[in-house]
N, C-alpha and C positions, 0 to 999 in steps of 0.2 A: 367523587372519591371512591375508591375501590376499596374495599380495607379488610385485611385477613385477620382474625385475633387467636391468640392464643392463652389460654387461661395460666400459664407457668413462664420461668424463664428457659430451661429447656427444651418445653415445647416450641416455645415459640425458636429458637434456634434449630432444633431439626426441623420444623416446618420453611422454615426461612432459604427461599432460593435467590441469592443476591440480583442475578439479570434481570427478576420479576419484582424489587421491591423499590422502591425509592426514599420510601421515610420510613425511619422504626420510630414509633411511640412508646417510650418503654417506662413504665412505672419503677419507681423505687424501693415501695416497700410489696415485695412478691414472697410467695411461698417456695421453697426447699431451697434457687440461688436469687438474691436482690438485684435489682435492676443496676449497680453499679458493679458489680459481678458478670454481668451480661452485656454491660456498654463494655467492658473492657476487654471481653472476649471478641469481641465484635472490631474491638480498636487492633487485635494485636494478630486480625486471621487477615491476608492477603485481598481475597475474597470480598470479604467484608469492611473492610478498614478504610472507605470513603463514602460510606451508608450514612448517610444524617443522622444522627442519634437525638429526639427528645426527649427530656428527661420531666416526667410529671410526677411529683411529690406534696405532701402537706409538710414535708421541712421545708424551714424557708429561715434556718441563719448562715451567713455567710461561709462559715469553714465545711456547709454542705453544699454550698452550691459550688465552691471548691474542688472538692472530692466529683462532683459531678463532672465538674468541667479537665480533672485530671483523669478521670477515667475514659476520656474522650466523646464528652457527650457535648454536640453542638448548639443545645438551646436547655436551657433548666428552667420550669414554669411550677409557680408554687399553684397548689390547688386551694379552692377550686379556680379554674379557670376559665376564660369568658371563650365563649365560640369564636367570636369575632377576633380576639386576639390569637388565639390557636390557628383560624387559617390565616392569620398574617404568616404566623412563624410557620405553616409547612408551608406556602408558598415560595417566601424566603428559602427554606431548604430544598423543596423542588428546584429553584433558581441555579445552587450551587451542585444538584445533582445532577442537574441539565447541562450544566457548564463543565462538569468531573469525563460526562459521557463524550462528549463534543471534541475535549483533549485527551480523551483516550482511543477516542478512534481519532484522530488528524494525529498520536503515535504511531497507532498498526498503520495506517497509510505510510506512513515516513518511513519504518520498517521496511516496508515491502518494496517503495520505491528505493531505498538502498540497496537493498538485496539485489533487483533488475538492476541496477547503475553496475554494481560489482560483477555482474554477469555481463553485462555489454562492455566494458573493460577488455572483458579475455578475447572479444574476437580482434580488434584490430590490435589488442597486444599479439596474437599470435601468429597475425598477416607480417608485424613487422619484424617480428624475429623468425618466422619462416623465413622468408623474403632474405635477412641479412645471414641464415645459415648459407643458402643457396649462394649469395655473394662469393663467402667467404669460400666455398668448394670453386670457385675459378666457373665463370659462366662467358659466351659468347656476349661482345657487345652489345647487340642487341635485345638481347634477353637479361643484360643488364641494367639496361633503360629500364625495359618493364619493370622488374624487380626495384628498383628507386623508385617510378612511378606510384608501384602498390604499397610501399613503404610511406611513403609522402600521405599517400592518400588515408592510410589506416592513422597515421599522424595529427589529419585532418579531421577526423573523427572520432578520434583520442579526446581533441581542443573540445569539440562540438560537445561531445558527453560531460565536457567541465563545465562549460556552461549549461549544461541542463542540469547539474547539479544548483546555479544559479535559480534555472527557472523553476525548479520544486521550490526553491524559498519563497517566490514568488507567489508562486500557487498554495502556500500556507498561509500567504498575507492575504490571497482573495486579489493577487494584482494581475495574474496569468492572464491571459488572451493566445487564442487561439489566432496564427498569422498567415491567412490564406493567400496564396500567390495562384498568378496561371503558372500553370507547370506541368511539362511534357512528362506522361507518367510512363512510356515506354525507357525514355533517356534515361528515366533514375532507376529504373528494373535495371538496364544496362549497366548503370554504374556501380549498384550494388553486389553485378553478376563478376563483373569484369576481373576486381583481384581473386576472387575466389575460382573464377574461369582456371586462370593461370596456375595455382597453386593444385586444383583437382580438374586437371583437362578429362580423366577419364569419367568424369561424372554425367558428361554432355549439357554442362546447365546453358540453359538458353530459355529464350522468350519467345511464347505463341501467340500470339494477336487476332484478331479477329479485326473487324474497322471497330475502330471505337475514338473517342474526339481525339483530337492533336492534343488538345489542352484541357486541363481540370485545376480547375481551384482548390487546393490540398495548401495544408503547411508544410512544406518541405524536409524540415527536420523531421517533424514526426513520422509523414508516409517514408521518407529513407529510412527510419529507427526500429519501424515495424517490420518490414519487408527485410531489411537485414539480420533481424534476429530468424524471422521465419528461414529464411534459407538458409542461415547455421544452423538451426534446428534440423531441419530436414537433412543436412549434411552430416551431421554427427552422430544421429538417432534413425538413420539407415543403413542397409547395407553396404560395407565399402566398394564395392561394382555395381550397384545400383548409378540407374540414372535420375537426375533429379532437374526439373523447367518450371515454369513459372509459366501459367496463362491466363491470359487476360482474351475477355471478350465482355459485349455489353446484350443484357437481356432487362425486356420491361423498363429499361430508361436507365436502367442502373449498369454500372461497368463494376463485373466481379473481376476479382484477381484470385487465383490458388496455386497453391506452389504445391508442386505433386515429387511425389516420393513413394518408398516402399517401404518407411517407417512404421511406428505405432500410431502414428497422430496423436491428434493434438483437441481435448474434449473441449466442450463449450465456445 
């Protein structure tokens, strides 16, 4: 055990940095504010309000272990008390502190995987309402096809992103897997290039190659997921006459990919 003390309850509250503490042991009867004074401070600051609180006292009737347990304090131990029963109950509240930390970070995850869902939204919503503005201005046959085509396909992508909304559940349960296919990673650079080809021909997006295999074992969804955000990125956070490719070549066994632009880039 690590253990910091503080001779007040004051002190011990400006001493107190929640990230670094895991169990308060806090006495009852204290000088200038009482330790049920201090659990309830402790109960009612954001910060602090999922802190184990033990509460060590020589009261020991019922309407104070009350008071104890209303002021938010998670274990009440009358004095004196045995060591061996003290590390039972901080264990136990390590348990629950372990468990507070565990589902607050699997929320910032969930957070932030929302945040990216509602961002990868915008691009094939914007392919398919590009696409049916252009419709609607009167287009050549041909260039009707395409325009359904990139509609269809941003569509397809739409579906796809619903289900990964499925597979974050998944991967909250601990059920996820990773689903590796052979897969031509030139063809999917292409398919990701292609409606956005269309919609920014003056951009020149294309793929450089170097030899690298036919085939790689990737999960499909995810290498398309990444690579299409990267080249919205690079499209939207460069110059609009700027040219923007994607190359791939393989060095030391490994096959890079960079998508190049005259943006800010992209850290880390």
């Amino acid at each position: 055990w690590t253990v910091a003390e503080a001779a007040s309850g004051p002190e011990g509250l400006a001493r107190l940095v929640p990230e670094e503490v895991d169990v308060v042991l806090l006495d009852v009867m204290m000088p200038e504010v009482d330790g049920l004074s201090v659990c309830r401070q402790l109960a009612t600051d954001a910060e602090t309000a999922h802190l184990p609180v033990i509460l060590l006292t020589a009261l020991d009737g019922r309407e104070d272990r009350l008071r104890g347990l209303e002021a938010g304090a998670l274990e009440f131990l009358t004095k004196p008390v045995g060591r061996l029963e003290l590390q039972a109950r901080l264990r136990s509240a390590l348990r629950l502190r372990h468990a507070h930390r565990q589902l607050a970070s699997a929320l910032r995850m969930q957070r932030r995987m929302v945040r990216m869902l509602v961002h990868d939204f915008r691009s094939p919503l914007s392919v398919i309402v590009a696409n049916a503005e252009m419709c609607q201005g009167g287009l050549p046959p041909e260039l009707m096809a395409e325009a359904l085509t990139d509609v269809a396909e941003a569509g397809r992508t739409a579906v796809r992103m619903v289900d990964e909304v499925v597979t974050l559940a998944r991967f909250e349960g601990g059920q996820l897997r990773v689903s590796r296919q052979p897969l031509e990673l030139i063809a999917l650079l292409e398919r990701v290039l292609a409606p956005r080809r269309r919609l920014a021909p003056e951009r020149g997006l294309r793929v450089q190659a170097d030899e690298v295999p036919a085939c790689m074992w990737l999960d499909p969804l995810v290498t398309e997921r990444v690579f299409d955000n990267l080249v919205a990125n690079a499209l939207k956070y460069s110059p609009a006459d700027s040219p923007v490719s994607v190359r791939v070549a393989q060095r030391a066994g490994r096959v890079r990919v960079e998508i190049l632009d005259r943006g800010v880039g992209l850290t880390g």
